[in-house]
N, C-alpha and C positions, 0 to 999 in steps of 0.2 A: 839646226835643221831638225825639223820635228819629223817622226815618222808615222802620227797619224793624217789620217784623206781626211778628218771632219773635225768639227768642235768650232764653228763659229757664230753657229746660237746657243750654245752653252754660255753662261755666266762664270763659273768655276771651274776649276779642277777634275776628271775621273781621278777618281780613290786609284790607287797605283797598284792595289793587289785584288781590288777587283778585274785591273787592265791587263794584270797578270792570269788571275784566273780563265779570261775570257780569249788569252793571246792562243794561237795554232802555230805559232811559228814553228816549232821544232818537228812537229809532224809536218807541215806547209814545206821543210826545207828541199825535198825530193820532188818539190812540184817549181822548185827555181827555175832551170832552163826550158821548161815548160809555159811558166808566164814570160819569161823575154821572147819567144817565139809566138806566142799570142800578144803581148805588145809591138811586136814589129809588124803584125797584119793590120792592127788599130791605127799605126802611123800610115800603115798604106792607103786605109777606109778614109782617116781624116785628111790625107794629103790628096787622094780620087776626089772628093767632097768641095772641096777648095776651102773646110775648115782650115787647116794653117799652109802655109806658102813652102815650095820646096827647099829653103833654106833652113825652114825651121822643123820641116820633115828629116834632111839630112843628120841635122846636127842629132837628131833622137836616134836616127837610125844607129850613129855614130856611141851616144852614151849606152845604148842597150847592147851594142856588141861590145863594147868592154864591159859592160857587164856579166853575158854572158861569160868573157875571156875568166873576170876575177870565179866565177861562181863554177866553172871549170876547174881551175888552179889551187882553188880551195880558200881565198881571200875572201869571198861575200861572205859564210856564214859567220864568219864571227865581227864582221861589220856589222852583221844583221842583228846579234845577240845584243855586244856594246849598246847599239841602237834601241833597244829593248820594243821590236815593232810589234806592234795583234798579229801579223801574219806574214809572208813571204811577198806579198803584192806590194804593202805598203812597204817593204824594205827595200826592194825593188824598186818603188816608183820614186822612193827618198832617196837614193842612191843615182838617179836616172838628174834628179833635181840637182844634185850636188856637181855632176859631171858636165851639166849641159845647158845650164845658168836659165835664162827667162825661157828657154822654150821647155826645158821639164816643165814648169806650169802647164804646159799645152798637152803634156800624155795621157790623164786621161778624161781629156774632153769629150763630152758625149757617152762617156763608160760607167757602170758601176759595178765597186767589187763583184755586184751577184751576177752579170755577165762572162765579169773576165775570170773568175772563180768556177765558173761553169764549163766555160770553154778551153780553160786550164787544163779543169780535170781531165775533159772528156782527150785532149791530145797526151794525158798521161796514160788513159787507160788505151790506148790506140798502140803506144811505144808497149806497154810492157805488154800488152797481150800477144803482139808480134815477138817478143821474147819469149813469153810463157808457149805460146803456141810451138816456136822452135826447140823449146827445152822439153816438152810433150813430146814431139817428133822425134829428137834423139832419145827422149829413152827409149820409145816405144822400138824403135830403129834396132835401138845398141840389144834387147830382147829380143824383136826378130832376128837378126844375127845370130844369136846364141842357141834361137830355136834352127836355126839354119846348120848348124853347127852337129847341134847333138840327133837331128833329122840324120845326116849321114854315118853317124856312130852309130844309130839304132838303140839307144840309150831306151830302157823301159825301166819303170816304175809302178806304183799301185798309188793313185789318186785315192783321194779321199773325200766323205762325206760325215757330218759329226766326227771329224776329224777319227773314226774308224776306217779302214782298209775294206774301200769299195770294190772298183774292178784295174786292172791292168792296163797303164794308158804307154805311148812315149812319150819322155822329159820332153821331145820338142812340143805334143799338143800342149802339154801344161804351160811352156814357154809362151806359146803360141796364145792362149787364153790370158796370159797376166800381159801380153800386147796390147790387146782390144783395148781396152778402156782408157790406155794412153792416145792410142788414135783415135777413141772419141773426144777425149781430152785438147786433142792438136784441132779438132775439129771445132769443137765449143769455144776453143781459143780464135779461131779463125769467125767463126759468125761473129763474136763480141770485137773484134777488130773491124768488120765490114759494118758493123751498125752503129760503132762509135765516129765513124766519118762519116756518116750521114747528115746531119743537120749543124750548121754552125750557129751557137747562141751569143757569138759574139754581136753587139750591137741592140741587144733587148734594152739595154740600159736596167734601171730596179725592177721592173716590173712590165714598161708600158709601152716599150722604145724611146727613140726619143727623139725632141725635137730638132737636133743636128740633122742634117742631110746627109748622114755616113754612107757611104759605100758597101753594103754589107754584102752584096755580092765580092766583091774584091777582097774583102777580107777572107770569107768564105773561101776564093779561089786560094788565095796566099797561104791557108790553112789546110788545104787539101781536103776541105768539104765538099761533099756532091752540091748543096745547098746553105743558105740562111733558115737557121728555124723560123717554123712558120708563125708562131704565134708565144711572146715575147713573156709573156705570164709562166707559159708552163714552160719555155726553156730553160729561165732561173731556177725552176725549183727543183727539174728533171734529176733524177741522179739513177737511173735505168743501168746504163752502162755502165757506170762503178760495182756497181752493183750484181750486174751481169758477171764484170770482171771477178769480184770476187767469189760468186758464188763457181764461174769455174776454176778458181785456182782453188774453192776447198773442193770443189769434188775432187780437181787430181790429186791433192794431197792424201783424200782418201783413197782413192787407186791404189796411190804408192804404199799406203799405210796397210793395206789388205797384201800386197807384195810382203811387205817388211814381216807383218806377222808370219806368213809363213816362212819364212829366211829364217828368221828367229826362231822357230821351232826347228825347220830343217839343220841347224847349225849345229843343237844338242846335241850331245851322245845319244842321247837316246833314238835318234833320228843318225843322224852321221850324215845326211845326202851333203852339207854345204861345208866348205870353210871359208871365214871370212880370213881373207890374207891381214898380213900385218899392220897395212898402211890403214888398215878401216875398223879396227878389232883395239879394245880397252881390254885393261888387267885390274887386277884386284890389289887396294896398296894393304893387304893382309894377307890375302893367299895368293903365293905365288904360280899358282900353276891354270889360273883362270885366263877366259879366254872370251869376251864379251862383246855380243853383237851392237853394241851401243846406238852408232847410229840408225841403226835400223829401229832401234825402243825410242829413240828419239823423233823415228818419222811418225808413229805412231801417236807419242803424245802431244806434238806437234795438229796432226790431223783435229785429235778430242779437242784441242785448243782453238781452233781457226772456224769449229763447228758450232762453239757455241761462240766465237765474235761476231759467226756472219747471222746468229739469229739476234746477237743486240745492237747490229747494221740496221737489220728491217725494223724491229722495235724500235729504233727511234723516230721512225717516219710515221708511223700507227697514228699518231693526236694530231698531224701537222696539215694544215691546209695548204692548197694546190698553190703555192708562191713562195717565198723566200721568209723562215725563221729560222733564228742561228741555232737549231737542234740541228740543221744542215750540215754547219760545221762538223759535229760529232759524229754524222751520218761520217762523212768525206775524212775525217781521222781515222776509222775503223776499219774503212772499205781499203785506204791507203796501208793499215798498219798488218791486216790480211795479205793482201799484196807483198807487200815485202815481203813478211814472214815465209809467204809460199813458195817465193822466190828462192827462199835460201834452202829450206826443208826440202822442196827438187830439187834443187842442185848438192845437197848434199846426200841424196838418193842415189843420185846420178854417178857422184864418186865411188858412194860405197857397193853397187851395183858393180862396177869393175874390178872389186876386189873380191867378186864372188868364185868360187870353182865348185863345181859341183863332183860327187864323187859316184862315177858310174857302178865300180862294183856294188857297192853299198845298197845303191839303187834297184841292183840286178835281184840283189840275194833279197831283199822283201818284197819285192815283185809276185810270190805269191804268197805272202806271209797275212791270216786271215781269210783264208778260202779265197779271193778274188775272182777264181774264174767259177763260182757258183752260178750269176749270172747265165754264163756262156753255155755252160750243163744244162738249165733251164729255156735256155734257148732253145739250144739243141731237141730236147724235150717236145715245145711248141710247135717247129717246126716240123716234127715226125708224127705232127697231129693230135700230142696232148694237150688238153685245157690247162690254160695259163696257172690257174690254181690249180688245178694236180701236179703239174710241173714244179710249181714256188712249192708244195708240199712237200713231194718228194724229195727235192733236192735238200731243201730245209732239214729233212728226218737226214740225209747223210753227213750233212754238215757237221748236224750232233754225235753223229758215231764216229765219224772222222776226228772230229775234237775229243772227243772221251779216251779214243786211243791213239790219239797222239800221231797221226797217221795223215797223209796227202790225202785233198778230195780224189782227186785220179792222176796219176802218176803221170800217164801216157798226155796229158793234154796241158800245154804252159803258158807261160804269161804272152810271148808269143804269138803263139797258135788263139789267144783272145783277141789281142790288137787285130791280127791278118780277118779275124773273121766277120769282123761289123762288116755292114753294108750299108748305111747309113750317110747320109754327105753330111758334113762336119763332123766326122767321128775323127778316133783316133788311130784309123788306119794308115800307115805309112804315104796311101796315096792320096788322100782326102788333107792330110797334114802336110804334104808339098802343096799341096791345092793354097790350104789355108796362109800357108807364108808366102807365097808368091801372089797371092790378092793384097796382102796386107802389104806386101812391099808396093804394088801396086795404087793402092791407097796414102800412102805415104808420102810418092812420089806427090801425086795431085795435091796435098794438103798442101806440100811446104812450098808449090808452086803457084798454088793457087790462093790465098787470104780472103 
């Protein structure tokens, strides 16, 4: 049983380490139950069609759900290896041959790899974005929580800008702001799920459609596409949604990675706000008295990593005309191997994120460490009628006498009394920051409801 689809105008042999070089199998392996569920809509197209008879429809149905069953159980991949196939399809379609005698012949009649390769992907990026979107959703969840949390401790701190001590916020607004970008994250997951079931490229054939009389509606429906692509050229070559897919799993990884640096900073001594518990925290196999945020420097160099595969994803499409060359391939290895990765880098955010505690006093006591409530004096200022720059002047000139002698800007006025006096919506006033969590829960609710 051979496991190549072609070579019957060939005269000789493919060189074996060229067949090697050009094989995708081991990346293609996470796209297995993926082609048996797009092969069991091709047996519906051609059995709608009255291409083959329902006996010889049955029996396919029949080899591909055992196949399925092995590629579940963990039996296909190393049939597929032995087998040494170019890619998952052909091991698959070898394996469909072997169980199902003269009608495997009949699987894929009227298909070519560049349809079912297409339409593979697109039901891979459909699955994992529905995961990526709900692993978006809880974190952004398991953070509002926390800002829900320290909203009723009244937990304050001093935000920062150039990582200097700007003004006096609460730990919940700051919670509160490393949320957002996960629920834009659950959101971008959710449009790249709605626009990967839009159009089915199953039945383009290489390029042109084809001469069978398939049922591409049927397939389509069997597939959970709104539609048939409409035009058989550009469905082959599309790879949009992969694409899509991974560009939002690196923006969240970057989300996470902008989280993670500040953890890792808050976690120092020299900071004190965080400790990472035991379960999520490395040591030093020379000093023993270290205490390391690890995975949190690994979501980070995770992120730097996934930023520059998804710019040699695009690169590879730059030279390629609107159809099918196997630089595709390399495109769909890439886009695939982002994916995963980002899968595991959130999810392993996701851990190390519950082994966080934050430390209120710590927090309390540099609350005005740096003048923080400068700002709020300046304010004050404005408001009783001085000009913004005489205001920023003056307080500027106390700043400096205040620092020379070692002294409070003004005793009587605190971190507190800064928070309570914005007036601003989206500030970090106690009542604007229930505002902000109770929308964002609100938001949350419809994303994971709604794809």
């Amino acid at each position: 049983m051979t496991a190549l689809q072609w070579g019957g105008r060939f005269g000789g042999a493919a060189d074996s380490a060229l067949l090697d070089f050009g094989s995708s199998l081991e990346e293609d392996l996470v796209l297995a139950p993926f082609d048996v569920t797009c092969s069991l809509a091709h047996v519906a197209a051609l059995e709608s069609a009255g291409v083959i008879g329902s006996e010889h429809a049955a029996t396919l149905r029949g080899a591909l759900h055992a196949v399925d069953a092995e590629i579940a159980g963990g039996a296909f991949t190393p049939y597929a290896r032995a087998l040494g196939a170019e890619d998952v399809h052909g091991a698959i379609d070898a394996r469909v041959r072997e169980l199902s005698g003269g009608a495997g012949e009949w699987l894929h009649a009227g298909r070519s790899r560049n349809d079912q390769v297409a339409t593979t992907l697109l039901l891979y990026v459909r699955e994992r974005a529905r995961t990526a979107r709900h692993r978006a959703h809880s974190i952004a969840g398991a953070i509002v929580a926390r800002a829900r949390e320290e909203l009723e401790a009244g937990t304050v701190m001093a935000a920062c800008t150039h990582r200097q001590p700007a003004q006096p916020v609460l730990l919940a607004f700051m919670l509160a702001a490393w949320s957002e970008p996960f629920v834009r994250a659950a959101q971008r997951f959710a449009c790249v799920e709605r626009d990967a079931a839009k159009y089915c490229p199953l039945g383009s054939g290489a390029l042109a459609g084809s001469g069978l009389p398939l049922d591409r509606e049927r397939a389509a429906q069997a597939l959970g596409f709104a539609a048939p692509s409409r035009n058989a050229l550009d469905a082959i070559g599309n790879r949009d949604a992969a694409l899509d897919l991974a560009h939002a799993c690196v923006r969240a990884v970057v989300d996470a990675s902008r989280v993670a640096e500040e953890l890792v900073a808050w976690s120092a001594p020299a900071y004190g706000y965080v400790r990472l518990g035991d379960a999520a925290s490395t040591g030093s196999s020379l000093m023993p008295q270290k205490r390391n945020p690890d995975p949190f420097e690994l979501v980070r160099a995770h992120a730097a990593k996934l930023v520059g595969a998804y710019a040699g994803a695009l690169a590879t499409l730059c030279g390629l005309a609107p159809s099918y060359q196997r630089d595709l391939q390399v495109t769909k290895s890439q886009a695939i191997a982002i994916v995963e990765d980002a899968r595991a880098t959130l999810g392993a955010f996701a851990r190390a994120w519950d082994a966080v505690s934050f430390s209120r006093e710590r927090m309390e006591r540099a609350a005005l460490d740096g003048f923080t409530i400068a700002t709020d004096l300046a304010d004050a200022l404005v408001a009783a009628g001085t000009s913004p720059r005489e205001a920023h002047a003056r307080i500027g000139a106390q700043v400096a006498r205040a620092e020379a002698e070692g002294a409070a800007l003004d005793p009587s006025f605190d971190a507190r009394a800064s928070i309570a006096a914005k007036r601003t919506r989206g500030s970090t006033a106690p009542g604007d920051v229930r505002d902000q969590i109770r929308s964002l829960e609100r938001e949350l609710a419809v994303v994971e409801t709604r794809p």
